[in-house]
C-alpha positions in Angstrom: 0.0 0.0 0.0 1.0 3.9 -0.7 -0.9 5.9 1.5 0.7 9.9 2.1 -0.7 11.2 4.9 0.8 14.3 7.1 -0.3 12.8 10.6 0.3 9.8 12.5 -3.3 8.3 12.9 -5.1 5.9 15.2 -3.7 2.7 15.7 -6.9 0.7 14.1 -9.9 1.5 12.5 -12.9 1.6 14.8 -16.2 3.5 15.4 -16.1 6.5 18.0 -17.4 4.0 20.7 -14.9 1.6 20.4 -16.6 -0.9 18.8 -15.9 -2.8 15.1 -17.5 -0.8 12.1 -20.2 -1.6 10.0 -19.1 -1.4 6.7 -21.6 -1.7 3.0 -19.2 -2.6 0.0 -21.1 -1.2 -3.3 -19.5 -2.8 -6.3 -20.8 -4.1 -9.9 -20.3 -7.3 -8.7 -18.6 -9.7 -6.3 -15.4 -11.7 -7.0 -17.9 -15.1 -7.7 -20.1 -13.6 -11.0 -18.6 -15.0 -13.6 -17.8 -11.5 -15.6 -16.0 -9.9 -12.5 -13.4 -7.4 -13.0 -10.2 -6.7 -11.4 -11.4 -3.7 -9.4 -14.3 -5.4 -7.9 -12.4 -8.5 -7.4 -9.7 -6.2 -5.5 -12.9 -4.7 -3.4 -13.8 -8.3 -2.4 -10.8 -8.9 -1.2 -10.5 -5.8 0.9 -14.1 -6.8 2.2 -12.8 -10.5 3.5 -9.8 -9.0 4.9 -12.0 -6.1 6.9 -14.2 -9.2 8.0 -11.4 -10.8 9.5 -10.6 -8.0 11.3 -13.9 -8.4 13.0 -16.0 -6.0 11.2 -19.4 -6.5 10.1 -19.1 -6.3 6.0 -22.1 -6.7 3.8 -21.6 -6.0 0.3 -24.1 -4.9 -2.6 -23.7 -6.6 -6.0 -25.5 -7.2 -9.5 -27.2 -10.6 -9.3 -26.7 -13.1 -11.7 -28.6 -16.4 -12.6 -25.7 -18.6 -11.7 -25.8 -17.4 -7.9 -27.8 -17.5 -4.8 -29.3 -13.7 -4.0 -27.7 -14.3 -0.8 -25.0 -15.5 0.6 -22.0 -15.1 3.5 -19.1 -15.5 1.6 -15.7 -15.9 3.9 -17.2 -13.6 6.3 -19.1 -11.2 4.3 -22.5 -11.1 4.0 -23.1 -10.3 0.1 -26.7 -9.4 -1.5 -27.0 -9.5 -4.9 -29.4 -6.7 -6.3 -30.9 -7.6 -9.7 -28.7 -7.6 -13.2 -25.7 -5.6 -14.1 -27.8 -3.1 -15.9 -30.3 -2.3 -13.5 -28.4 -2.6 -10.5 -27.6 1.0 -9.7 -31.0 2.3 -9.9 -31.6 -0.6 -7.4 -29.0 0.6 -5.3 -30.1 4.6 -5.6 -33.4 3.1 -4.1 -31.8 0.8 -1.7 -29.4 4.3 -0.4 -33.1 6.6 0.1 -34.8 3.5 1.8 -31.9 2.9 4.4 -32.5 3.7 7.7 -30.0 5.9 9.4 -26.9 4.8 11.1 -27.5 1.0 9.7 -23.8 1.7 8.0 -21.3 3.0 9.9 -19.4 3.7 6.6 -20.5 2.9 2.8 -17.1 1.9 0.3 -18.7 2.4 -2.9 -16.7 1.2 -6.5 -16.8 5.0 -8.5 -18.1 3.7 -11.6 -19.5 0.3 -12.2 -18.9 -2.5 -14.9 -21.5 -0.6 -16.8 -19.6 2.9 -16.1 -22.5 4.1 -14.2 -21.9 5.6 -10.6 -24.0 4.2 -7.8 -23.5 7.6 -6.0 -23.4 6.7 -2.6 -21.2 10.1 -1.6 -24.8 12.0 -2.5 -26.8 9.1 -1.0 -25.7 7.7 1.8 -25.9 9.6 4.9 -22.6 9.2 6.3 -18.6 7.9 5.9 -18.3 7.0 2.4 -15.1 6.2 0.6 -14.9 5.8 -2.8 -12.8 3.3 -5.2 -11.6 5.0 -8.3 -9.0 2.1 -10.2 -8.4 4.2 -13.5 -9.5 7.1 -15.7 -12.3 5.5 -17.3 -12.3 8.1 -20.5 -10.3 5.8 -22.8 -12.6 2.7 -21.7 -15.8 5.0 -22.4 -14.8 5.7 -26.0 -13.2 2.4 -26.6 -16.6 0.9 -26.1 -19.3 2.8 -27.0 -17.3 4.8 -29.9 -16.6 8.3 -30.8 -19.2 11.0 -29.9 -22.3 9.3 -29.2 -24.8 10.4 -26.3 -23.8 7.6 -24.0 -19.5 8.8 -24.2 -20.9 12.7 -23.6 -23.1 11.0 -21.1 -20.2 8.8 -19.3 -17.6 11.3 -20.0 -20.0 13.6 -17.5 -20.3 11.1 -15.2 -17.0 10.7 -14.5 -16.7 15.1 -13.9 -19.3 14.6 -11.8 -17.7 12.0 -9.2 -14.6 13.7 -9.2 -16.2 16.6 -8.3 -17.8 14.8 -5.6 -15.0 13.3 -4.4 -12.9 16.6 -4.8 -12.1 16.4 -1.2 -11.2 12.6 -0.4 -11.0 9.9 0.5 -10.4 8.0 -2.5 -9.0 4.6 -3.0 -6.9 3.7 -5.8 -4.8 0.8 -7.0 -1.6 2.1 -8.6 -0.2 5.4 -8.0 -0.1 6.5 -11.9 -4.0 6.4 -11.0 -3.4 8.2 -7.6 -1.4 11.2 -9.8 -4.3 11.4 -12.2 -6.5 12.1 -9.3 -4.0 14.6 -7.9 -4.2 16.2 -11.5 -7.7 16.8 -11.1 -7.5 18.4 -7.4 -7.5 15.7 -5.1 -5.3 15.7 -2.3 -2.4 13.2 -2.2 -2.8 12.7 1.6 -6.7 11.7 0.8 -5.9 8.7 -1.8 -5.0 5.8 -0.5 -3.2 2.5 -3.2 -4.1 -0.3 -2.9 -2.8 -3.6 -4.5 -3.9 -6.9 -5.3 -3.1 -10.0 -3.9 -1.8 -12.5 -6.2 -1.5 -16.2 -4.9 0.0 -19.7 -7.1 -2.6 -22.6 -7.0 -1.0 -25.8 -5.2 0.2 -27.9 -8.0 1.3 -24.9 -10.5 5.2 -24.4 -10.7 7.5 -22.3 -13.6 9.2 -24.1 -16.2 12.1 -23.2 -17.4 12.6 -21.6 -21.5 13.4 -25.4 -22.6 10.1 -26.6 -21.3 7.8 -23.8 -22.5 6.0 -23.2 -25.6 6.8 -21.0 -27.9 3.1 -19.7 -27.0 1.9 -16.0 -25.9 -0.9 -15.5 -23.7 -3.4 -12.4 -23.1 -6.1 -12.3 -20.4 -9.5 -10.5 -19.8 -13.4 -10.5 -19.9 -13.7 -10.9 -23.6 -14.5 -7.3 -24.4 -13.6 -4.4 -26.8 -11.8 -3.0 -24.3 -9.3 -5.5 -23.9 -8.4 -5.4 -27.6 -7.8 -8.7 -28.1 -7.0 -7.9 -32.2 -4.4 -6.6 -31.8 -3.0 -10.0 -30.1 -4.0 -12.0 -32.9 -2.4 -9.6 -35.5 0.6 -9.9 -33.7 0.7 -13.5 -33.5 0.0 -13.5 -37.3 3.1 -11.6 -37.8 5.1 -13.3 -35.6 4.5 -16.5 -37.1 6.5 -15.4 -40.2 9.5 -15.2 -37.8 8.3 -18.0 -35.5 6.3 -20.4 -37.3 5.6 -22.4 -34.0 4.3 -19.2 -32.0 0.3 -19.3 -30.5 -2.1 -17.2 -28.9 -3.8 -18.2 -26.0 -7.0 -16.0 -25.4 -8.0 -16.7 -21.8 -11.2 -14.9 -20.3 -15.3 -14.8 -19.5 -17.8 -14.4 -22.6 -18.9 -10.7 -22.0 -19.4 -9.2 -25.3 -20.8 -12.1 -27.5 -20.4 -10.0 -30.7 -16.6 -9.5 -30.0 -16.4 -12.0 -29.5 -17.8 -13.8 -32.5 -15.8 -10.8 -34.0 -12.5 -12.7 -32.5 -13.5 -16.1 -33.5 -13.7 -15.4 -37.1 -10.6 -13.1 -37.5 -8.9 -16.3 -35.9 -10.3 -18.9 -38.7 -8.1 -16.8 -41.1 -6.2 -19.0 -43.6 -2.9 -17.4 -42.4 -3.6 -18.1 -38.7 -5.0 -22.1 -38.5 -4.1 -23.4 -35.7 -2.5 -20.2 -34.2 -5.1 -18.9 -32.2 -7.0 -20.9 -28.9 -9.7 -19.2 -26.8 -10.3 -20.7 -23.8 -13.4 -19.4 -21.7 -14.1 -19.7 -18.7 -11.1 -21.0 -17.3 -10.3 -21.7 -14.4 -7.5 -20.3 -12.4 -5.2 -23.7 -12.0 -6.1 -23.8 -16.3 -5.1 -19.7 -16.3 -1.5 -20.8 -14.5 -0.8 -23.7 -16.4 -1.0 -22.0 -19.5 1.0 -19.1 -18.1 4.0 -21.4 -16.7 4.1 -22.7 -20.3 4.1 -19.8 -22.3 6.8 -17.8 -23.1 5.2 -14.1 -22.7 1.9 -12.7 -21.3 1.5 -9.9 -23.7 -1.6 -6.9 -22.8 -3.3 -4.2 -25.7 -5.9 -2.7 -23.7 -5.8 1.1 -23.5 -5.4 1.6 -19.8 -5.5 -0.9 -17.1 -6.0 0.1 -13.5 -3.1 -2.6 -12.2 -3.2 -4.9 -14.1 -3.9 -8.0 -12.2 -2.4 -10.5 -14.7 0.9 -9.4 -14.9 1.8 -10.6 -11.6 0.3 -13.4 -12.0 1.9 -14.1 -14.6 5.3 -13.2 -13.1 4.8 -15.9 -10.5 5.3 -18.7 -13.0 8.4 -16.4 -14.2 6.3 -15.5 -17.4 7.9 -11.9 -18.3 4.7 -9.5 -19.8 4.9 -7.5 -23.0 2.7 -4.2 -22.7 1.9 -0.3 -23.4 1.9 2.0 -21.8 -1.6 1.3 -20.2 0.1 -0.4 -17.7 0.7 1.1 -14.6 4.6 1.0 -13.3 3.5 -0.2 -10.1 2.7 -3.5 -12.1 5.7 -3.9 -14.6 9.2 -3.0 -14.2 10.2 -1.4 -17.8 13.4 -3.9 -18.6 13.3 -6.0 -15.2 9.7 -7.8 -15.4 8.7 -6.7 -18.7 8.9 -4.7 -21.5 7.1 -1.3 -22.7 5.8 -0.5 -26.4 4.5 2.0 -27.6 0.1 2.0 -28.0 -0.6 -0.1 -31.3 2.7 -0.7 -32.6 2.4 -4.6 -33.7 6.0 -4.8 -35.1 7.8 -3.6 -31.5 5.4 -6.5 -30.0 7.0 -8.5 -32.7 10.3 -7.7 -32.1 10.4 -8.4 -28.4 8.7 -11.6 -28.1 11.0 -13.2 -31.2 13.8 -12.2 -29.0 12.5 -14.3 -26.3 11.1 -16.9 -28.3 14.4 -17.6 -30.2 17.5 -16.5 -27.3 16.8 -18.5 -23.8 20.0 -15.3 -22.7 17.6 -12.9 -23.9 14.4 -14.3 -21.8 15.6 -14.9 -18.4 16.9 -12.4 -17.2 13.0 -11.0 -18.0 11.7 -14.1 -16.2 13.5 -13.9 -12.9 12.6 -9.9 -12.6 9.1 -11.1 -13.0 9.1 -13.3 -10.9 10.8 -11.2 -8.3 8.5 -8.0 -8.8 5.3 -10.1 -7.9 6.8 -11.3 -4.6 5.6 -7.7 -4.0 1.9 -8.8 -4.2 1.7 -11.8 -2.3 1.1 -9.8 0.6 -2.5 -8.6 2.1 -4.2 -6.0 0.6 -4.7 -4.9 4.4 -1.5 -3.9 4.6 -0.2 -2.0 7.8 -1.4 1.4 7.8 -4.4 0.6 6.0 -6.5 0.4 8.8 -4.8 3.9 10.2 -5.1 5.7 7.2 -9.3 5.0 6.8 -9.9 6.0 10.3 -8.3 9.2 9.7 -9.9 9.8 7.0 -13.6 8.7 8.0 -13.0 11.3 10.9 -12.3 14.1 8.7 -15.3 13.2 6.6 
């Protein structure tokens, strides 16, 4: 965790009578519907961690047929709310309805997998923190196009919540995120980073270069902002240097159309063969493939973290990735490499190098490895505690 803050605070977070908080998570969805994100998963995790702390933690999710409308999930007590579309005009209701003081303190995700805010700072009547993972303007326009009423709409949205939150506290998970929000007139001592957690599933070890595949892998809800072309035109290039080389596309049906889109740029003549999607997968599937692939390799135009790459790093899979990536995730030249937005050929040329030179590779794969080391750790990390009860108090 980076948290600044120009006091030394309380000890432990607590209500004013002593006592453990009651604390309302408000996120798209939980860390068990199938199409979670990394943001809400990240949230989830914060919630179990809280719980074990022995606070009360309910959390407010999008329902989802798959899933029980209630349940009490390693200590939190989670209520799912109708679908993903419709769930924050539930949760607007839910916020008028609520009696007062049922919440000691409401930590509400900014803008949901829809990019719709569920507005608990203007709702709620207390405490509320809010959980901003990235500047969601590239997203907006990367899925809903160019000027259309529903960007102007989102784009507005977005204003709107920063506005809201113009004072703190905010939650954040890298600090290239926590700058942006400085940028806009946050204060740095009112955003607190946060990071995931990242754990290797019994079973799952690295391989070394002679073992792997000359295979690539790329991660994500399949969606258009993950950009998953891109992956497959580089893979169709690089197989005129590495004939052997493969995409593995690993992720949750989201976006059936881009999907379908995927699927039949992949039945190319030129790429038989070379392409494998894989949804669904589970995560001892998601680490095999990674500890036999030579590089995970991410196109999306801005990732909050970007979960995968240390994930990847624990099977000493080095990433290859633009500048959409948050430092605080790859180390330029240690774990990983940096290229510029779009450019296919500098994808190319970096995982041919790897491909064909074991010297050139691991060097790459024992940085990763060693960076993600870094997020084994709690997302409750000391000071975290501290740093909310300061803030709550100044709320």
């Amino acid at each position: 965790m980076c948290v600044e803050s120009q006091t030394t605070p309380p000890a432990d977070l607590r209500s004013r009578d002593g006592k453990p908080l009651r604390i309302l998570f408000v996120a798209s969805r939980d860390s068990q519907h199938p199409v979670a994100a990394g943001g809400e998963r990240l949230l989830q995790l914060l919630a179990e961690e809280l719980a074990a702390r022995g606070h009360a933690v309910s959390f407010w999710s999008a329902g989802h047929a798959s899933l029980p409308r209630r349940e009490t999930h390693r200590g939190v007590r989670v209520e799912r709310i109708g679908r993903t579309r419709f769930f924050a005009p539930f949760v607007w209701v839910r916020f008028v309805l609520l009696p007062r003081g049922h919440f000691d303190v409401v930590i509400e995700e900014g803008m949901g997998g829809e990019r719709v805010p569920f507005l608990a700072v203007f709702l709620f009547r207390g405490p509320t923190v809010g959980a901003l993972f990235q500047d969601h303007r590239p997203l907006i326009r990367t899925m809903y196009g160019g000027s259309s009423l529903v960007v102007r709409t989102g784009l507005m949205l977005q204003k709107v919540l920063l506005w809201a939150y113009q004072d703190g506290p905010l939650l954040t998970c890298s600090k290239a995120t926590r700058d942006w929000l400085v940028s806009e007139g946050v204060p740095g001592a009112r955003v607190g980073v946060i990071y995931p957690r990242v754990r290797l599933p019994p079973g799952v070890l690295a391989r070394p270069w002679s073992e792997r595949e000359n295979a690539i892998v790329s991660i994500g809800n399949f969606r258009p902002t993950k950009r998953f072309e891109e992956a497959i035109e580089v893979v169709g290039r690089l197989r005129q240097e590495v004939p052997s080389a493969t995409l593995h596309l690993v992720g949750r049906p989201y976006h059936q159309e881009y999907l379908s889109h995927l699927e039949r740029r992949a039945a190319a003549a030129e790429l038989q063969g070379a392409v494998r999607f894989h949804l669904s997968a589970t995560e001892e599937e998601k680490y095999s493939l990674l500890a036999r692939a030579k590089a995970l390799v991410v196109h999306s135009p801005v990732e909050g973290f970007g979960w995968t790459i240390p994930e990847a790093g624990l099977v000493g899979t080095p990433t290859v990735a633009n500048p959409g990536v948050p430092k605080d995730a790859l180390d330029p030249g240690v774990s990983g490499e940096v290229v510029p937005f779009g450019d296919v050929a500098e994808y190319v040329r970096v995982l041919s190098r790897w491909m064909c030179s074991e010297e050139a590779w691991r060097p790459f794969s024992e940085g990763a490895r060693h960076s993600a080391q870094r997020f084994t750790a709690p997302v409750l990390r000391p000071g975290m505690e501290a740093w909310l009860n300061e803030q709550l108090r100044r709320r």
